[in-house]
C-alpha positions in Angstrom: 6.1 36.8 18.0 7.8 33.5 18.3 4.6 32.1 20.0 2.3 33.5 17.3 4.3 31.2 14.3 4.2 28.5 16.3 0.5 28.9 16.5 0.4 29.4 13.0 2.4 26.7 12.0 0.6 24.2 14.0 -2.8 25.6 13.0 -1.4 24.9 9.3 -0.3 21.3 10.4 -3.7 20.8 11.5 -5.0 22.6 7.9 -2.6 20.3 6.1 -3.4 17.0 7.8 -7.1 17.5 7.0 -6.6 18.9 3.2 -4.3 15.4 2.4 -7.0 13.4 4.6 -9.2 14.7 1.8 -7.4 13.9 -0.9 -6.6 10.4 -0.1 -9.8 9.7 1.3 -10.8 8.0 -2.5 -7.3 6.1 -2.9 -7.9 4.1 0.7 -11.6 3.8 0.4 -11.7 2.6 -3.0 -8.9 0.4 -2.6 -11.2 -1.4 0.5 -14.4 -1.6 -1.5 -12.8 -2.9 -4.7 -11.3 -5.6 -2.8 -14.9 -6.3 -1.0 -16.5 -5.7 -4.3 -13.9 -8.0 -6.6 -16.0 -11.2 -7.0 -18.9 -8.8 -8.5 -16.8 -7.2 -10.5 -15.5 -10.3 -11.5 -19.2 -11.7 -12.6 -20.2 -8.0 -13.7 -17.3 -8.0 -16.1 -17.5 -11.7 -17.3 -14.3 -12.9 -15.6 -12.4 -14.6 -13.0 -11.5 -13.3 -9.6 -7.4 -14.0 -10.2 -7.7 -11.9 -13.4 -9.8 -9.4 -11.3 -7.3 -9.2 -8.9 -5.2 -7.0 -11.8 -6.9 -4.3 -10.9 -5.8 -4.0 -7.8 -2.1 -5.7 -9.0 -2.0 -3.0 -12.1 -2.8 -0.2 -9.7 0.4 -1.2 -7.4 2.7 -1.6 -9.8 1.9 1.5 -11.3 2.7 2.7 -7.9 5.7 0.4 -7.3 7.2 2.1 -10.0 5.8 5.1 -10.4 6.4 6.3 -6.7 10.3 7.1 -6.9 9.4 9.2 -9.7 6.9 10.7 -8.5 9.0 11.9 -5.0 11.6 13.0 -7.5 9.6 14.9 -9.0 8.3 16.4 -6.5 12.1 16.8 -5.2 12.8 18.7 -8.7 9.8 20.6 -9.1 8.0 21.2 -6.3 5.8 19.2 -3.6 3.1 21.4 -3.9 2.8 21.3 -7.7 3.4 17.4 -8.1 0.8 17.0 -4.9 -2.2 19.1 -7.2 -1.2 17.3 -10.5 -1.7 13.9 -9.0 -5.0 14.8 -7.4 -6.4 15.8 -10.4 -5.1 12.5 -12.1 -6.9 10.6 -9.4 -9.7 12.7 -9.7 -10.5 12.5 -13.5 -9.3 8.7 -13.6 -12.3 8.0 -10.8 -15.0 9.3 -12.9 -14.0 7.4 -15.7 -14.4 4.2 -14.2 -17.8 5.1 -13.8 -17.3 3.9 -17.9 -15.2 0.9 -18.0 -16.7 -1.9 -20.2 -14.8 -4.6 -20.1 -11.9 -6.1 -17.3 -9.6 -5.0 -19.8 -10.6 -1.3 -19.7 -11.2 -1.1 -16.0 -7.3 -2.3 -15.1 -6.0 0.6 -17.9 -7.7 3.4 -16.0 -6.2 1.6 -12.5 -3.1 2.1 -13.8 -3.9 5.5 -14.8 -5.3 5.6 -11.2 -2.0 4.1 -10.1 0.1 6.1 -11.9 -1.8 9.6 -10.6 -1.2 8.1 -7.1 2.5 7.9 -7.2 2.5 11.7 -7.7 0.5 12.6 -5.0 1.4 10.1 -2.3 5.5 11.1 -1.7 4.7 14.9 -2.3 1.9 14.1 0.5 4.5 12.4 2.5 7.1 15.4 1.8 4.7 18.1 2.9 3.7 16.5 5.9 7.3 16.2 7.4 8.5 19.2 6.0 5.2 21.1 7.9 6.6 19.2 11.3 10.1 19.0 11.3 12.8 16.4 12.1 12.0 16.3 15.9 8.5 15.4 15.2 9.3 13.2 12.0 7.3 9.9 13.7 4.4 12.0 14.3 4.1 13.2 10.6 4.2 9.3 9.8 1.6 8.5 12.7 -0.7 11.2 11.3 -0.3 10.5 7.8 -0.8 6.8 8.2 -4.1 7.8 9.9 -5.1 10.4 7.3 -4.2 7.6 4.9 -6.7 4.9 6.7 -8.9 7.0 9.2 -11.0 8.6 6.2 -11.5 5.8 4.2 -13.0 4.0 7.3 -15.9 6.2 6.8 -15.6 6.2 3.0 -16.2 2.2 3.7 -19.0 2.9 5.9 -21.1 5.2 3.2 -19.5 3.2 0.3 -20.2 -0.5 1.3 -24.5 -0.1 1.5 -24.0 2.1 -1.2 -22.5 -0.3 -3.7 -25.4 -3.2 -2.2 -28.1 -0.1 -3.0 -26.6 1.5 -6.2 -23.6 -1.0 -7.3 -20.1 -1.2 -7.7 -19.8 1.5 -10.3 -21.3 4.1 -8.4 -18.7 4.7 -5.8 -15.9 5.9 -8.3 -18.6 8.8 -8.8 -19.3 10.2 -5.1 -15.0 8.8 -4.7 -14.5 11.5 -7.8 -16.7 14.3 -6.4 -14.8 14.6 -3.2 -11.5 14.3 -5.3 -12.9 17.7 -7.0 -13.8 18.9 -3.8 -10.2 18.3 -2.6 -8.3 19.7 -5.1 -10.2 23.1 -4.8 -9.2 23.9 -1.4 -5.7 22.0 -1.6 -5.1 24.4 -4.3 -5.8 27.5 -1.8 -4.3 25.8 1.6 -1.0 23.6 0.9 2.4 25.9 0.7 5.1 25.0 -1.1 8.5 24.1 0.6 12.1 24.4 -0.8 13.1 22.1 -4.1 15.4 19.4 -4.3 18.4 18.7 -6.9 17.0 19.3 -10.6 18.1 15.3 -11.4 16.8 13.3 -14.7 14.0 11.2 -14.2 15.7 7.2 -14.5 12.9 6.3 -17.3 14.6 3.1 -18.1 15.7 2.0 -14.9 11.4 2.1 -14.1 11.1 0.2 -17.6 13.4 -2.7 -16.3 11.6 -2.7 -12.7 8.2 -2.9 -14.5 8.7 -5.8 -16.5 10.4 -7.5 -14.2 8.0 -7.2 -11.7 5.5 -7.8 -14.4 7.1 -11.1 -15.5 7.0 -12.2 -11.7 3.5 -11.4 -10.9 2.4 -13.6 -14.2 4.6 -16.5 -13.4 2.5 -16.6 -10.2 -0.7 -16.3 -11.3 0.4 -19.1 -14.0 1.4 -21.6 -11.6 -2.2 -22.3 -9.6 -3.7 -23.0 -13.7 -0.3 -25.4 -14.5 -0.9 -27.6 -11.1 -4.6 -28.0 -12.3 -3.4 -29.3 -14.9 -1.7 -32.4 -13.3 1.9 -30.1 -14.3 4.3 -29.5 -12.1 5.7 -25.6 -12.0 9.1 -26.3 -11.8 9.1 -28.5 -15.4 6.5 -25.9 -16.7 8.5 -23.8 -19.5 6.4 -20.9 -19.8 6.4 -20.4 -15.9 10.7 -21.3 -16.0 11.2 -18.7 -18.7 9.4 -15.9 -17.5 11.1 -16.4 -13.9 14.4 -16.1 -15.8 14.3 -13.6 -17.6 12.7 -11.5 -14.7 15.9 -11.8 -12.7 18.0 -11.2 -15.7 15.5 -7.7 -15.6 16.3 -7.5 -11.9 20.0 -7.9 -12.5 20.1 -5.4 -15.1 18.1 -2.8 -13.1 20.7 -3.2 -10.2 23.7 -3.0 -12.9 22.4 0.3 -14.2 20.7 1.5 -10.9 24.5 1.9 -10.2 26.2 3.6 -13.1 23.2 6.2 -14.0 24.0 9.7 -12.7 20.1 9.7 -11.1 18.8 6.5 -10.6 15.3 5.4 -9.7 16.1 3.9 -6.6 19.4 4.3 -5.7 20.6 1.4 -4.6 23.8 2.0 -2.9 21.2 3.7 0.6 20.6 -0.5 0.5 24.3 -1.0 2.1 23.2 0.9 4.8 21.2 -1.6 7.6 19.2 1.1 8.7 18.0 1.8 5.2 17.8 -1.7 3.6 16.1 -3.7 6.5 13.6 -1.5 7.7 12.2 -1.4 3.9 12.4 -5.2 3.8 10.5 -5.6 6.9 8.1 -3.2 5.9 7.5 -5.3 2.8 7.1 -8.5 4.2 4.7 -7.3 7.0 2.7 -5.5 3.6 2.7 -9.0 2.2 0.5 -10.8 4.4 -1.2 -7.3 5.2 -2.6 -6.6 1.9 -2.5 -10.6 0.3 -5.1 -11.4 3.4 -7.0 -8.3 2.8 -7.8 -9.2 -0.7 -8.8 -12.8 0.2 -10.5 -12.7 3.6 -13.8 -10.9 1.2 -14.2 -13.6 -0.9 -13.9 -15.9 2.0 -16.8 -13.5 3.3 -18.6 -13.6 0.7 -18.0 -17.5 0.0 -18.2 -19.7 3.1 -19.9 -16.8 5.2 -22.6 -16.3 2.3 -22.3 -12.4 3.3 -23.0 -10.1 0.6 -20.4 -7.3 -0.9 -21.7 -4.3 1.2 -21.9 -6.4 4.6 -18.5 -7.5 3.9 -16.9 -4.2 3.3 -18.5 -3.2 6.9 -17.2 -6.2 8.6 -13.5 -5.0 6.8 -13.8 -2.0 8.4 -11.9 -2.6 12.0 -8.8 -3.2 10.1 -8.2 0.7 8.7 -10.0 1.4 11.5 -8.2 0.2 14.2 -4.7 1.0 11.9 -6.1 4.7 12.0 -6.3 4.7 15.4 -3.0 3.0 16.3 -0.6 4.8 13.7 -0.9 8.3 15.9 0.3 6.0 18.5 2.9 4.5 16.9 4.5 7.7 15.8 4.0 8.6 19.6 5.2 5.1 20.3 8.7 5.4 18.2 9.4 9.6 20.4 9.1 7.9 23.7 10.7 4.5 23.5 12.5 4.4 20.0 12.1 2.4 17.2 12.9 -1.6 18.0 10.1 -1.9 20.3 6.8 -0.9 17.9 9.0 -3.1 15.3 8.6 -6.0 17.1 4.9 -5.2 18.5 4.4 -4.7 14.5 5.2 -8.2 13.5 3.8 -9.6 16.2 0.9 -8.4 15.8 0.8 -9.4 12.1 2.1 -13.0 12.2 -0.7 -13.7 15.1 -3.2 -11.9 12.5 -2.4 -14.4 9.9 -2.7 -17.5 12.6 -6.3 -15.6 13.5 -7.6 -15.8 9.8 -6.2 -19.5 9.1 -8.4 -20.8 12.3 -11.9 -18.8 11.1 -11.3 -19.7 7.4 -13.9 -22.2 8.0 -17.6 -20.7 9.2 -17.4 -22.9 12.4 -16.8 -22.7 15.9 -16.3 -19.2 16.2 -15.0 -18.7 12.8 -16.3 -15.0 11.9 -14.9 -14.5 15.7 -11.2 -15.1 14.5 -11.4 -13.2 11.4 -12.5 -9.9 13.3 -9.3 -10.7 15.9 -7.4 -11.1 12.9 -8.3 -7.7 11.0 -8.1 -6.1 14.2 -4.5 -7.3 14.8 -3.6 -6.6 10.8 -4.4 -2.8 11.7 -2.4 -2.9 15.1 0.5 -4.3 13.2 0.3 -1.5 10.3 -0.3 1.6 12.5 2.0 0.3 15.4 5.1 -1.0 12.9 4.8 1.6 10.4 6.0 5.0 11.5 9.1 3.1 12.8 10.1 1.5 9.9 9.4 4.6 7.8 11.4 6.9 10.3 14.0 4.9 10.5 14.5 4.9 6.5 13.9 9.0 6.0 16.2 9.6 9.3 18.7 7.8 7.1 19.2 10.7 4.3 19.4 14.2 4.1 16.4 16.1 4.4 16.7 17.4 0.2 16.5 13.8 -0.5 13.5 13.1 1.3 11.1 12.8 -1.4 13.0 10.1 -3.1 13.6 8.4 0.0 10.0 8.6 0.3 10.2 7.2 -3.1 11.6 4.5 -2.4 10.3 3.3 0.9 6.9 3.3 -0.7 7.5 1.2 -4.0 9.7 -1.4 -2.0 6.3 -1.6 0.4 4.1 -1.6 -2.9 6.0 -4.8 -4.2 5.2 -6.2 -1.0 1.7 -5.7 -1.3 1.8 -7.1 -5.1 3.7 -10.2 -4.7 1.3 -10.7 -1.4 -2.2 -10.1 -3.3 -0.9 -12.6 -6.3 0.3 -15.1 -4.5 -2.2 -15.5 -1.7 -4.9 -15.5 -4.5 -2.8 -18.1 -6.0 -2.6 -20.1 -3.1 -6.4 -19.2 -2.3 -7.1 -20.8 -5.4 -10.9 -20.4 -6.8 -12.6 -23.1 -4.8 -11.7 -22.1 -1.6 -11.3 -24.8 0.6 -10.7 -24.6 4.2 -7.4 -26.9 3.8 -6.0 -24.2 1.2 -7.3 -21.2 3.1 -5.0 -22.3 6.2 -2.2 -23.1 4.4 -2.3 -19.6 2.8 -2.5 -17.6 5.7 0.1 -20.2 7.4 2.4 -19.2 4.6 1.8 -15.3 5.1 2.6 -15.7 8.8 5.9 -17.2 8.1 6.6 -13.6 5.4 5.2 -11.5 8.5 7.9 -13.5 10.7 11.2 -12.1 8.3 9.7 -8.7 9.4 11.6 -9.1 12.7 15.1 -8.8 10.9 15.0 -4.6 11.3 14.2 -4.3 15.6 16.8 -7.3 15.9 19.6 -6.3 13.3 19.2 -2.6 12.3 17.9 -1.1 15.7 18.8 -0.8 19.2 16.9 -0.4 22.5 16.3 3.2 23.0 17.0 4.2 19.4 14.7 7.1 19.0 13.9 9.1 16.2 
């Protein structure tokens, strides 16, 4: 009898895994060829590439924020219901992207995109570790991460010719379809598992991390237009003001982080080394990750002279090497602990960035360099990964998971914004191989703070 539920229950782990694989398969693809496909948009829709680069920006801070609501809500009312909601969000909002008709339009519905996305991604998260326990916690991570990245790398595949052949707008539609397709049989496979606390949602504690995120992100994409301008940012008041009052914002969202009953993030777990650095790690190895992802196409596109659908192909070793290495890292974090795929992780991603600095120039094996370095980006993201995200979920209570969860996601979401505005900031719009360098120089150094976790917060043979 014993034998038989164990049979079942992995059979349904298996069931599960392909069902979210599904589902997310439009959130990682699309997020791949929008990012190939940004300077088109950009021309398509009569604008720059920096104000482009909101869509991706608006779509992860919608997440940032969103996300710890999301995993409480899933915590208060159910995974399984929070999980179906946000798929049909992400469903509905790819179809109407399909209609966008101006930049303006096309970021709202990202957020909307966004927003749909912090529902289902903790509940995903949830489900997944409930379905395989706390002794094989690293593996739900490994297998997630590669559910998150393995399906999209075929998405890419189909979806880059397709945009050369059909354009950009087309994807959202076949992206949509599947999403339809998903939430039918997720609706007749994925179980529900037990609630959390019934807590009240921290509405204004996400109000004050929004706008001071926000206030960041356009004090950064300010500062490449002010040093055109002969200016320097320091003495520029626009650029000084918003900077203030964003960590006034911060502040405040700390101050009342600690005296609401339920907070959005709560921000006492951060005392805890085990807790804080991991997530800090995590964010600074997301930095470079994502901020060289969205610049490496238009340096494809640019110096290379590839077009959009040939540069979404050549993206595709980095989810598709990350798919392939997170199973291993989950493995990785079982047999040896946690400190060791840490510092294999940033490694990996600081020699990444060193990679793409030498080919940002189409010469002497240039394209050469950026394949090393995409292939390296996805060995740091599915190696370091499951170990930073064990650690932080092994450092709650299992009816807390979803907004540990949460929270581990929106700290690695503010990564991936401040990494994506500022290494288009630092990219600038000409491109120059002197800039380029110095850009993915500067994301090296970030990937390099991501060895504070193995060195401070774990041990040799910590496992999970």
């Amino acid at each position: 009898m014993e034998a038989q539920e164990s049979r079942q229950s992995n059979s349904y782990r298996r069931l599960l895994l392909w069902v979210i694989a599904l589902a997310v398969l439009g959130f990682g693809s699309l997020m791949t060829l929008v990012t190939a496909a940004l300077p088109t948009i950009a021309a398509d829709l009569d604008t720059t590439t920096t104000t482009a680069g909101w869509v991706l920006t608006g779509l992860m801070l919608a997440m940032a924020v969103g996300t710890p609501a999301g995993g409480k809500l899933g915590d208060i009312y159910g995974h399984r219901n929070t999980f179906l909601f946000g798929l049909v969000g992400m469903t509905i909002t790819m179809f109407a992207n399909y209609w966008v008709w101006n930049i303006g339009s096309f970021i709202a519905v990202r957020v909307l995109f966004g927003i749909a996305g912090a529902l289902l991604m903790p509940s995903s998260m949830a489900l997944l570790m409930y379905a395989f326990g706390v002794e094989q916690r690293a593996k739900a991570v490994g297998w997630f991460q590669f559910a998150m990245t393995g399906a999209p790398t075929l998405g890419v595949v189909v979806g880059g010719p397709l945009i050369d052949l059909l354009g950009w707008r087309s994807i959202f539609v076949v992206f949509g379809v599947l999403g339809a397709l998903a939430t039918v049989i997720a609706v007749f496979v994925v179980k529900p598992i037990p609630k959390g606390p019934r807590l009240s949602i921290d509405w204004q504690g996400a109000l004050l991390l929004a706008s001071a995120t926000l206030l960041v992100l356009l004090a950064i994409t300010r500062i490449p237009s002010v040093i055109r301008s002969g200016a320097s940012p320091v003495t520029d008041v626009p650029t000084i003001a918003m900077v203030a009052v964003s960590l006034a914002l911060y502040l405040s969202f700390v101050v009342w982080e600690q005296r609401v009953p339920s907070p959005l993030l709560d921000v006492r777990l951060f005392k805890k080394p085990t807790f804080a650095l991991p997530l800090g790690s995590a964010a600074c190895n997301q930095f470079a990750y994502m901020g060289a992802f969205v610049v490496i196409p238009s340096v494809l596109q640019g110096p290379y002279g590839y077009s959009v659908g040939a540069a979404a192909l050549l993206m595709v070793p980095r989810p598709g090497v990350f798919a392939l290495a997170s199973p291993l890292g989950g493995t990785l974090v079982t047999k040896i602990g946690m400190r060791g795929p840490m510092i294999a992780g940033s490694t990996a991603m600081i020699f990444s960035m060193l990679a793409f600095a030498y080919g940002s120039a189409p010469v002497n094996f240039g394209l050469t360099f950026i394949m090393i370095g995409l292939v390296l980006s996805g060995v740091s993201a599915g190696i370091g990964s499951p170990a930073y995200q064990t650690m932080v979920a092994n450092s709650v209570d299992d009816s807390h998971l979803g907004i540990a969860n949460g929270m581990n996601q929106t700290v690695m979401w503010m990564g991936m914004i401040l990494g994506i505005q500022s290494m288009l900031a630092f990219a600038g719009t000409d491109l120059t191989p002197t800039r380029l360098k110095a850009t993915f120089i500067f994301a090296a150094s970030v990937a390099a703070i991501g060895y504070l976790a193995p060195i401070f917060a774990a041990r040799p043979n910590t496992s999970a």
